[in-house]
C-alpha positions, 0 to 999 in steps of 0.5 A: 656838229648838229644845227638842229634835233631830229625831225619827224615826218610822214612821207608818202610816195604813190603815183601823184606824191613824191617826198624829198629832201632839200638841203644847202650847206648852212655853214656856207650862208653864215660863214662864206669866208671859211670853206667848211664842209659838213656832213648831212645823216638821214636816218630813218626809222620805222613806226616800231622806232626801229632804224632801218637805214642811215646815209651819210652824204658829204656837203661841201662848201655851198654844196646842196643835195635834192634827194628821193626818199623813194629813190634812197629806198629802191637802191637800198632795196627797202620796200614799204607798203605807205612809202617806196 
């Protein structure tokens, strides 16, 4: 089930600016009675609108993922000039 539509955003990584990505299980705050599990996708595509990569991370019950766009991109090896 998506909880939202996709979302844009600019990410910069050099020596002074790192982005990440923060996410708790919403289904855990709204409903703490039920353990429901979801699954977190990140998608990511390039100025072109061509998919680069997509990662498909469990989330269980009020689990949280604090992830490194430049880390997810030097183990996938995708280099980019503006970004890993």
């Amino acid at each position: 089930m998506e909880i939202s539509s996709p979302v844009s955003q600019v990410y910069i990584n050099d020596d002074n600016i790192e982005t990440f990505v923060c996410i708790n299980n919403f289904y855990s705050l709204v409903e703490p009675r039920n353990t429901i599990s979801c699954d977190l996708i990140l998608s990511f595509i390039n100025c072109k609108g061509i998919p680069i990569l997509k990662k498909n991370y469990d989330m269980p019950f009020n689990g949280s993922r604090f992830l490194s766009i430049k880390n997810i991109f030097l183990e996938e090896g995708i280099f980019s000039k503006l970004g890993a």
